[in-house]
Each structure stands twice: as structure tokens, then as C-alpha cells.
BAMAR-400719 format. One record per residue (C-alpha): x, y, z; residue number from 1. Coordinates in Angstrom, 3 decimals, padded with zeros to 6 digits. Example, Ala and Ser with C-alpha at 12.3 -4.5 7.8 and 13.67 -1.06 7.14 Angstrom:
! residues 2
          X          Y          Z     k
    012.300   -004.500    007.800     1
    013.670   -001.060    007.140     2
//
This chain:
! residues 423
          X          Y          Z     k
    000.568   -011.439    020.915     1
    001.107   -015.230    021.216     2
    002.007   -017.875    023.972     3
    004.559   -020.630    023.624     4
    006.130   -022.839    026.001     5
    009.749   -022.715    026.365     6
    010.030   -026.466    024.952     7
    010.149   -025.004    021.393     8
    013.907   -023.591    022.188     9
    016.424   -025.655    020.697    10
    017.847   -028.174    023.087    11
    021.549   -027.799    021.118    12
    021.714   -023.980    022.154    13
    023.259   -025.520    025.482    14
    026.428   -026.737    024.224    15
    027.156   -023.929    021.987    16
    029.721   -021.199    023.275    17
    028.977   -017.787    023.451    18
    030.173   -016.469    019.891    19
    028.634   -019.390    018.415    20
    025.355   -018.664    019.871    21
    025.230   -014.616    018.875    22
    026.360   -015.786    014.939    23
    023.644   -018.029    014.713    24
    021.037   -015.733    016.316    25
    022.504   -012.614    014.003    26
    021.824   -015.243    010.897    27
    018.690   -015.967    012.230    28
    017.803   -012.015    012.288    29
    018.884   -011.781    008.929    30
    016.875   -013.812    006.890    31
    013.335   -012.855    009.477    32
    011.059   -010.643    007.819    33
    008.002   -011.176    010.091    34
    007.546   -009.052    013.294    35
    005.859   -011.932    014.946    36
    008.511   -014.633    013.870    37
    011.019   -011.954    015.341    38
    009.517   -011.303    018.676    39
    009.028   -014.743    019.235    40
    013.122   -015.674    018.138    41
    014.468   -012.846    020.144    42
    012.475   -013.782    023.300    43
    013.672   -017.363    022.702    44
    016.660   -016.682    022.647    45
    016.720   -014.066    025.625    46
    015.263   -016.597    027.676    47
    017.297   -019.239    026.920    48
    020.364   -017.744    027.640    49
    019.420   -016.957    031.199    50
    017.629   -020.335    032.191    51
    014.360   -018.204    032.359    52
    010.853   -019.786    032.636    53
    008.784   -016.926    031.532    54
    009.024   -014.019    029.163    55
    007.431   -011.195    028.072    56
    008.485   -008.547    024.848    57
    007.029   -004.859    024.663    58
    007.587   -003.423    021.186    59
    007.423    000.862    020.989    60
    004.351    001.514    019.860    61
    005.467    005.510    018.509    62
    001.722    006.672    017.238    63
    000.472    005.598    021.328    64
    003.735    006.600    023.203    65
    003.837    003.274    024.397    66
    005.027   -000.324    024.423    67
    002.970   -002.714    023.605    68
    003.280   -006.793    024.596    69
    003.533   -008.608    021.330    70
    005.137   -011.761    022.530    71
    005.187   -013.524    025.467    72
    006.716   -017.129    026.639    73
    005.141   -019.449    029.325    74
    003.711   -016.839    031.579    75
    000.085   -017.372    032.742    76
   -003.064   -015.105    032.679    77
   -001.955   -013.818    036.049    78
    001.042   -012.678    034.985    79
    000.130   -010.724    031.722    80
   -001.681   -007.951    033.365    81
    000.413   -005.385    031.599    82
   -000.844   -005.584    027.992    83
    001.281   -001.734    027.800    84
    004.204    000.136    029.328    85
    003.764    004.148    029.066    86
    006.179    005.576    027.754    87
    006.464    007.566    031.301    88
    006.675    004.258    033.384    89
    009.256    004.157    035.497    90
    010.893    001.097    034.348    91
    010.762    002.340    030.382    92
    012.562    005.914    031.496    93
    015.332    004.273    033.752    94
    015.962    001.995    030.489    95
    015.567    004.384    028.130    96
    018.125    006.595    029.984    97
    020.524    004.026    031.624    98
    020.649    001.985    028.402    99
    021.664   -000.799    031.080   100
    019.941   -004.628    031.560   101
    017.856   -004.141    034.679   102
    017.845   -007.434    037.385   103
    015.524   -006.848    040.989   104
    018.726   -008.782    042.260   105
    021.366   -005.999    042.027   106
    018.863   -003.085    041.248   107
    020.249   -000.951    043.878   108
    023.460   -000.462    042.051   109
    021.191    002.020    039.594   110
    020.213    005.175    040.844   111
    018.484    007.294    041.477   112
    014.695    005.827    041.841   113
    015.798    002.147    043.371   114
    012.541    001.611    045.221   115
    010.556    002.413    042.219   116
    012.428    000.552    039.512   117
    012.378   -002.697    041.891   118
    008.420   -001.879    042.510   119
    008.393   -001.833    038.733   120
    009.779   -005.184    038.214   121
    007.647   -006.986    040.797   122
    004.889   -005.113    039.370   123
    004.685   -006.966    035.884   124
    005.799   -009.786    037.678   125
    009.779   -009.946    036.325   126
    013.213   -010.095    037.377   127
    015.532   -008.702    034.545   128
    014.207   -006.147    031.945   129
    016.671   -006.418    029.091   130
    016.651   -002.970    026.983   131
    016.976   -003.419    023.004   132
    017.937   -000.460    021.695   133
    018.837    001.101    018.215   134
    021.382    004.594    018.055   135
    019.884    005.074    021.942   136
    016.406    005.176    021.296   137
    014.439    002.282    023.118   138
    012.685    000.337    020.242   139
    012.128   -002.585    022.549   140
    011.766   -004.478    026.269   141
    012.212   -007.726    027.111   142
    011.305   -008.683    030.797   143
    012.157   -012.053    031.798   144
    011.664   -014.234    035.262   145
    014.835   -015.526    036.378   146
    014.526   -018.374    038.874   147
    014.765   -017.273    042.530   148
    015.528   -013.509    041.050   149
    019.027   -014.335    041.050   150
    021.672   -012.186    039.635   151
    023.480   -012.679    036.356   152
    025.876   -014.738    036.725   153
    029.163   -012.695    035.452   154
    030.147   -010.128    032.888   155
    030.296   -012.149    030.427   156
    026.756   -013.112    030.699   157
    025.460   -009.634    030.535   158
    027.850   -008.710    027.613   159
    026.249   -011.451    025.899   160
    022.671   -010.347    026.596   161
    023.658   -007.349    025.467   162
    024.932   -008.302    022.026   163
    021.938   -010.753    021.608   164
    019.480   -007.724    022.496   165
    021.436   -005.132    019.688   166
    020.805   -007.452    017.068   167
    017.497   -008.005    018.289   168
    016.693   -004.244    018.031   169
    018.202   -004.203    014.504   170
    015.530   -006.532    013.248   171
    012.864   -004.971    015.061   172
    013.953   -001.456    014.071   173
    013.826   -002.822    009.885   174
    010.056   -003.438    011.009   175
    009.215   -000.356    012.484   176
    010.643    001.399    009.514   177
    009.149   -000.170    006.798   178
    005.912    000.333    009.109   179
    006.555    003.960    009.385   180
    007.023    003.956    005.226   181
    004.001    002.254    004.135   182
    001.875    004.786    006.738   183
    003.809    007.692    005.308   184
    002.891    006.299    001.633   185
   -000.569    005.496    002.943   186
   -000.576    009.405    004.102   187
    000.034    010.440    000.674   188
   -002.201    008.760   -000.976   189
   -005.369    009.744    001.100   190
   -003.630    013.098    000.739   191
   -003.287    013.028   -003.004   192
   -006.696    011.647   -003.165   193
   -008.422    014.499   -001.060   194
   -006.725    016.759   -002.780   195
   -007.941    015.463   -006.312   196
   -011.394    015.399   -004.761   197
   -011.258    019.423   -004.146   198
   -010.108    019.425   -007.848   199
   -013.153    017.568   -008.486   200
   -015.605    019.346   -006.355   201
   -014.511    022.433   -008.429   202
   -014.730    020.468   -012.035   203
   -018.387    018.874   -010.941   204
   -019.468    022.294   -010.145   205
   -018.526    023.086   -013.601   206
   -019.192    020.387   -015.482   207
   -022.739    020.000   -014.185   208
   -023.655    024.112   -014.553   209
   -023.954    023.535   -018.511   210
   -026.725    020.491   -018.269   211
   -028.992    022.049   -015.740   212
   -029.491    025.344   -017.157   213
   -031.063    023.142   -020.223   214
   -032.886    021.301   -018.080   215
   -034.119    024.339   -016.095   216
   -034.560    026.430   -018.818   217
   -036.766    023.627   -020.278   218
   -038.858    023.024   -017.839   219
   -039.743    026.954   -017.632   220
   -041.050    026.969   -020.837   221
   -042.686    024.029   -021.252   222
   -045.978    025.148   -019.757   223
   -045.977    027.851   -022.436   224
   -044.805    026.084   -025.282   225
   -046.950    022.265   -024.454   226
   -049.038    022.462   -028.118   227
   -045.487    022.752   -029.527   228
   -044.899    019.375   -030.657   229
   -041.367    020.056   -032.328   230
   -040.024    022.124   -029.326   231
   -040.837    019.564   -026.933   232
   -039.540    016.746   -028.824   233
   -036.139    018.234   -029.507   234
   -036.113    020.332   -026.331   235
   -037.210    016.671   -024.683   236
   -034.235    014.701   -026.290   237
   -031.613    017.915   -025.479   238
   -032.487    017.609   -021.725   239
   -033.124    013.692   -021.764   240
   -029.159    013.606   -023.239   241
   -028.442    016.543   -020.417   242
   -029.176    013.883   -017.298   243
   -027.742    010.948   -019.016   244
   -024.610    013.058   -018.869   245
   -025.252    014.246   -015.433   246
   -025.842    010.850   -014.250   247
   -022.531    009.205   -016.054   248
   -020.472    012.148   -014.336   249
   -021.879    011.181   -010.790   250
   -021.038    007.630   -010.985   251
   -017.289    007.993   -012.679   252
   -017.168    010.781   -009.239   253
   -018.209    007.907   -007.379   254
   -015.886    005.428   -008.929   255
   -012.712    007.999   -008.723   256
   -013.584    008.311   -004.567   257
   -013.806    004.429   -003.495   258
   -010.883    003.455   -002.359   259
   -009.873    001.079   -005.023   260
   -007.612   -001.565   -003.449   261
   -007.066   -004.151   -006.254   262
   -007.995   -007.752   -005.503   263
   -004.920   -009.775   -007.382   264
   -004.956   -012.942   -008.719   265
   -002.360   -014.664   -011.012   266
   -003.394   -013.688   -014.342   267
   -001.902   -014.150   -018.232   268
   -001.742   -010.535   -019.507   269
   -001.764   -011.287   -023.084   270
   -005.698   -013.145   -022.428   271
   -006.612   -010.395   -020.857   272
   -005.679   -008.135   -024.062   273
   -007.149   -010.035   -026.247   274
   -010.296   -010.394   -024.566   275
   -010.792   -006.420   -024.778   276
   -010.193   -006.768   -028.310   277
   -012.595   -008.304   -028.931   278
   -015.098   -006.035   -027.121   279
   -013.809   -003.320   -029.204   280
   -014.143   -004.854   -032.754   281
   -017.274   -004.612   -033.912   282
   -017.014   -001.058   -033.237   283
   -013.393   -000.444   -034.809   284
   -014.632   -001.971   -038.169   285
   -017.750    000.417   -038.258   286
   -015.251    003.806   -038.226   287
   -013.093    001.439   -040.552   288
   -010.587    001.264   -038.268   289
   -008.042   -001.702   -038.619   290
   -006.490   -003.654   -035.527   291
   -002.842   -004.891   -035.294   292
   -002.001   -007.371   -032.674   293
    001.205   -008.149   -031.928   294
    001.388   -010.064   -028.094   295
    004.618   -011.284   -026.976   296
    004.884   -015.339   -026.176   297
    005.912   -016.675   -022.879   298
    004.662   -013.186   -021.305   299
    005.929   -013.286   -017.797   300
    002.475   -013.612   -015.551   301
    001.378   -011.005   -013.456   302
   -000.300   -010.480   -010.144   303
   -003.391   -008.271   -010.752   304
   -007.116   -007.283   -010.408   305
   -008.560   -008.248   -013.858   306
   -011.717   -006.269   -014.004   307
   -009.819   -003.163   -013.054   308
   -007.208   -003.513   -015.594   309
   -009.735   -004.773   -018.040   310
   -011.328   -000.942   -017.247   311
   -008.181    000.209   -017.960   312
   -007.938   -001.121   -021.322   313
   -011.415   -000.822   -022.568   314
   -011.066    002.720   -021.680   315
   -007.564    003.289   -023.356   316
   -008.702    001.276   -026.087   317
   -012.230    003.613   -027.052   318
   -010.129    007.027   -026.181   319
   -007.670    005.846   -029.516   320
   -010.918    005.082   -031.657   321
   -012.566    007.900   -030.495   322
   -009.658    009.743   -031.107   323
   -009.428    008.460   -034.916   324
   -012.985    009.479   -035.742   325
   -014.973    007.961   -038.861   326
   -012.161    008.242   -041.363   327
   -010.620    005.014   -040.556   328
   -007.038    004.511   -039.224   329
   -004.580    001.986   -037.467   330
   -004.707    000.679   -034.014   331
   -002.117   -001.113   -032.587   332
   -001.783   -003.257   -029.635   333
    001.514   -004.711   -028.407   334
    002.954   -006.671   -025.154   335
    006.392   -006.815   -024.158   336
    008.686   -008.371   -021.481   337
    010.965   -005.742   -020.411   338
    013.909   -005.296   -017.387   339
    014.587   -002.442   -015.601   340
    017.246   -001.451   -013.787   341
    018.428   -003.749   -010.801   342
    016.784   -006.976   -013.131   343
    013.518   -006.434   -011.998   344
    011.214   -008.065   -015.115   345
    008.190   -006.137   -016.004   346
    005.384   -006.898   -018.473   347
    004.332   -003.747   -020.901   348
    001.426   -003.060   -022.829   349
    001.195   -000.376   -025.709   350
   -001.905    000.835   -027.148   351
   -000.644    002.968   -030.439   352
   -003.141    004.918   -032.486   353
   -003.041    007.126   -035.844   354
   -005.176    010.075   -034.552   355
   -004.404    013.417   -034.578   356
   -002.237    013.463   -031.442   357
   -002.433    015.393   -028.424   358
   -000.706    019.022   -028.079   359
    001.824    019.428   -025.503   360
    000.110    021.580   -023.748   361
   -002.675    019.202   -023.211   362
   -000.242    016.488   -022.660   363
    000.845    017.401   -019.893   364
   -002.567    017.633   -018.004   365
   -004.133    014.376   -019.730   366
   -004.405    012.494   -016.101   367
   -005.840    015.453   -014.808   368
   -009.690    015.215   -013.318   369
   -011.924    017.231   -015.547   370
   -009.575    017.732   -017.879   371
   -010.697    016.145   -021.853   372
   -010.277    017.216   -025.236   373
   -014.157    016.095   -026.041   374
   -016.042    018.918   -025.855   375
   -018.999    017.730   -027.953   376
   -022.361    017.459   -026.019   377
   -024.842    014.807   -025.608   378
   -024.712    011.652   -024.032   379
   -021.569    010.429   -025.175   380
   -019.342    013.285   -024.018   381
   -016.429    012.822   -022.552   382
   -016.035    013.919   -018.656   383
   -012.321    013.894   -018.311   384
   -012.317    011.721   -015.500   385
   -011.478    008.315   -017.396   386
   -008.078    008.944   -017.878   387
   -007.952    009.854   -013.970   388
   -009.332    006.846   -012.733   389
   -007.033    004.568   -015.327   390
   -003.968    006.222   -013.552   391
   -005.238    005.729   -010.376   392
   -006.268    001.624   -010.718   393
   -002.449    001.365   -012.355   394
   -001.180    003.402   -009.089   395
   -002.860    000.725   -007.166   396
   -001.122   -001.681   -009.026   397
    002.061   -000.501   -008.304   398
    002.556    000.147   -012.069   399
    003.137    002.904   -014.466   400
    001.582    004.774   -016.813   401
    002.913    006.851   -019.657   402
    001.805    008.611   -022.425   403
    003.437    010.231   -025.744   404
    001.860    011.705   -029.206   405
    002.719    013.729   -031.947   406
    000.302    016.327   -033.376   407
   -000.663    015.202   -037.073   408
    001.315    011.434   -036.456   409
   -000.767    009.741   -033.306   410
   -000.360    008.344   -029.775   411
    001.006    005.707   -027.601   412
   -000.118    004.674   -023.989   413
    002.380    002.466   -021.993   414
    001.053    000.490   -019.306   415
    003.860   -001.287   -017.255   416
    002.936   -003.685   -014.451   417
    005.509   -005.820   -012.440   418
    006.195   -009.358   -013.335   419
    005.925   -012.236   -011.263   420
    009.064   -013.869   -010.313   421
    009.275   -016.620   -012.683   422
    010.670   -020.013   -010.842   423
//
């Protein structure tokens, strides 16, 4: 909520005729996008056109049942008492359900609560309230303070506050929809999330049972079998391997439940590739394993948080050696520029290996929690929540991951990530 003085209105809106002033105020509506910027226009505008000194704008508030004041125009302390309107006020129903500008001058022409509605006006210290409404729902209020509390003037003058409020309410309506979207979308993800986290209450339960019987079963009979040099050395590594494992599991848990909100920067995608390369060679040349680069020039840049997508990578990139084993095989990286429909530019990033392929039964659960094809024990095993995470950083990034393989041929992950605009 902000505070202007009514000097910022544009000295030329005098001369302009009545059309002239609603197509330049509908233009202005158009090309808005910020609430604030909005509020402040309309009540410009509002108060302009009816020589008012003071303003204030209540915008529907639907999660409080109320209006709250986002805007208001050379009014003092004294007379911003009313930081809300109920829903229930009397002033919000009689607009809401008379759909009718509002003036303390000619207020008893509106039945049936007269002495209340002109109680209400003097009450937050106004003389017209000006509904803004969008297919009869009351998205907005502007209450101004007309010199004197006069009347408006004619007809015309109230058809033209009319107009001026509708397209008012049509800007301020786009806002409270694409509010009521990205809550809906926020929603879903905590939902999606909580509901991945009772997947993985259930896996950890699991996952863990395996390492602590070892450990348990250990430490029973170690008392008895202490002069046993070879048991406890092999029994020792076993359970030392056991809480590595345990450990690892808790902290890729703990990793999968922050909230992972990326913090993006303008970054070169093809840098960032080749700087996980080079992580990755020293062990792709000890399982004989031979890179192929091929990065696309003049890459369009992208907006991104570069040590999550760097996680991303490493982690795609040690799955396909992993996946290839000690008898060697091909690994190939590869960035594209690509357009999808409605010319949106995209950047792409395939990571293309010659392993043995995933079935398609397990294909189709390979972003799953829990869920991995490595069953083999010790520290290194795999916890099937890498994948998981990887699709949930990309989600983040408003991206896309995809996957396909071929049983005895390989596979190919697809990371797409949105472009920025380039000038």
C-alpha cells in the first residue's frame, strides 16, 4: 500500500474528451502487469475524472473474505483507519448487490439501508465508492473524496466512471487469477511432495531394515566371538559399509525434503557440461569407457541454479558409467538449441550411454523414490533416490526430463531447460 500525491496525474487528461480518455486508460490496462502499478493507474485515473483530492482502493482479498487497501492517493494518517472492508460491511454488500457507484450526496436514492450506507461512507472518511466489478462479482472498491460531497455531475459522468472502473476490474481480475494459479500450483507441489515423502517413509523403513539387522546381529555376537580376529574384521568392515549406507540414505532423505527453490543466475550451459566432464574422466577411462562430446555453438543462455544442475549432471553422468560396468563402452554427451511449439527456444542436453538398457517395466518407475536397479550392497549402493531428486531440481527449473533405452542397445536422458530470450 503506497501514498502519492495527486500531482503525478497527467495535467493533459483535462482536455481530452471522454472516449479519448477511456482508450487511453484501456491501453494503459493492457500493457500493466504489476498489481501495484495497476492500483495506483486506476485510482489515478478515478480520481482525476471526478476532481477528487483523496483516494483510497480495496482489492478482494478471497483467502480473508475481505478487501484489503492496497493503494491510496493524498489521504492522511487520519483518514486511513480502514486498512480492511469485511466482506459483511455494509458498504461492500450494498455494492456487491446494487452493482451501482455509491455518492453520500444522492445516497438516499438506494434502498433499503440509507442511514447505514451514508454512515458507511463518512465512516472511512469518503464521498463516492465506485464498485469495479468482473461478471458481478466485486473484485474491487474505490472510495474517493469529492469536494464538498457533491453529486456527480450528469449521466454522462457516471457512465464514464463506470466504463473506467470495468476495465479497471479486468486488469485487476488477470492478477487475481494468475494469483489464484501459482497458489493452486504451489498446492500441488507441497501436495506432490508430501505425498512422495509417505512413499519415502515406507521405502526408508525398508531400505534401512537390511543394514541394521547386520549391525545388530553383530554387535550380539561380538562379546562371544572377540578372540576371533577374522570374524571381527570382516564382520567389522560388513557393518562399517552397513552405516555408511545408512548414513548416505539419511542425507539424500534430507536433500529430497528441503524445499529446493533454485537460485538462478545467467549461466552458459555448454561450460557447465563440460565442467562435469571433466569430474567424470578420470573415472570413465579406468572402466575404459570413451567420452564423445558434441556441444552446440552459440547455445542460447539460460537462467539457472548451477550447483543444482551441476547435481543433476554428475548424477546422470555416474548412473550411465555405472550402468556400463568394467567392460568399457561409449558415452555421449550432446547440447542442442531446440523450438517448441508457439517459438518458445529451449536449450537440451542428452546424456547417451551403451549399457544394457532399462526394461520397460522399470522404465516406467525410474523417477520413482526407492526405486533402483542396484541392488549390490556395500557402501556404494545405490538408494533409488538420485534419480528422484534430479527430477525434482529440473521441476524447479521449470524444465523437463525424459528418459528412453533399449534392452541390449543403451539409454538416453533428455534434460530440456528454457532459453533466455535472446535480444
Amino acid at each position: 500500500m503506497t501514498d502519492h500525491p495527486l500531482r503525478q496525474v497527467t495535467p493533459s487528461s483535462i482536455t481530452l474528451t471522454p472516449l479519448q480518455r477511456l482508450t487511453r486508460f484501456a491501453q494503459d490496462m493492457g500493457t500493466f502487469t504489476d498489481r501495484t502499478v495497476i492500483a495506483e493507474r486506476i485510482l489515478f485515473e478515478l480520481c482525476d475524472a471526478t476532481s477528487s483530492h483523496q483516494g483510497a482502493l480495496y482489492l478482494l482479498d478471497r483467502e480473508h473474505d475481505q478487501y484489503e487497501r492496497m493503494m491510496t492517493l493524498g489521504m492522511s494518517n487520519s483518514s486511513t483507519a480502514f486498512p480492511s472492508l469485511a466482506s459483511a460491511h455494509p458498504l461492500i454488500q450494498s455494492l456487491a448487490r446494487e452493482h451501482h457507484i455509491l455518492s453520500i450526496a444522492d445516497v438516499a436514492d438506494i434502498p433499503p439501508i440509507t442511514p447505514k450506507l451514508a454512515a458507511a461512507l463518512q465512516a472511512v472518511h469518503s464521498s463516492l465508492a465506485i464498485p469495479l466489478l468482473n461478471k458481478s462479482r466485486l473484485i474491487a472498491v474505490a472510495l474517493l473524496g469529492i469536494p464538498s460531497g457533491r453529486p456527480l455531475d450528469h449521466a454522462d459522468g457516471r457512465d464514464l466512471l463506470t466504463a473506467l472502473a470495468q476495465s479497471g476490474a479486468n486488469a485487476l481480475d488477470s492478477i487475481l487469477v494468475n494469483d489464484d494459479l501459482h497458489q493452486s500450483q504451489t498446492l500441488m507441489r507441497r501436495t506432490d511432495r508430501l505425498r512422495s515423502l509417505e512413499i519415502i517413509a515406507g521405502g526408508f523403513a525398508h531400505e534401512i531394515r537390511n543394514p541394521l539387522t547386520s549391525i545388530k546381529t553383530f554387535i550380539q555376537l561380538a562379546p562371544e566371538r572377540k578372540d576371533d580376529s577374522e570374524f571381527i574384521h570382516d564382520f567389522s568392515r560388513i557393518v562399517l559399509d552397513d552405516v555408511h549406507r545408512i548414513e548416505r540414505l539419511i542425507q539424500e532423505i534430507l536433500d529430497y525434503a528441503r524445499y529446493m527453490e533454485p537460485k538462478l543466475t545467467d549461466e552458459d550451459l555448454n561450460e557447465i557440461v563440460t565442467s562435469c566432464l571433466y569430474f567424470i574422466e578420470v573415472k570413465a577411462d579406468s572402466k575404459r569407457i570413451k567420452i564423445e562430446k558434441q556441444l552446440a555453438s552459440e547455445l542460447p543462455r539460460v537462467m539457472l541454479d548451477r550447483q543444482q544442475i551441476k547435481q543433476v549432471l554428475l548424477n546422470l553422468l555416474l548412473n550411465a558409467i555405472d550402468a556400463m560396468g568394467d567392460g568399457g563402452g561409449q558415452l555421449r554427451v550432446r547440447t542442442h538449441r531446440i523450438t517448441k511449439p508457439g517459438t518458445a527456444v529451449w536449450t537440451q542436453i542428452e546424456i547417451e550411454d551403451s549399457g544394457p538398457g532399462i526394461s520397460k517395466v522399470n522404465l516406467e518407475h525410474i523417477f520413482d523414490p526407492f526405486f533402483t536397479t542396484k541392488h549390490t550392497s556395500g557402501e556404494h549402493a545405490g538408494t533409488g533416490l538420485g534419480l528422484t531428486i534430479v527430477h525434482q531440481i529440473i521441476q524447479e527449473h521449470h524444465g523437463e526430463i525424459q528418459v528412453e533405452s533399449t534392452e541390449g542397445v543403451g539409454t538416453t536422458f533428455s534434460v530440456n531447460l528454457p532459453a533466455l530470450p535472446i535480444d
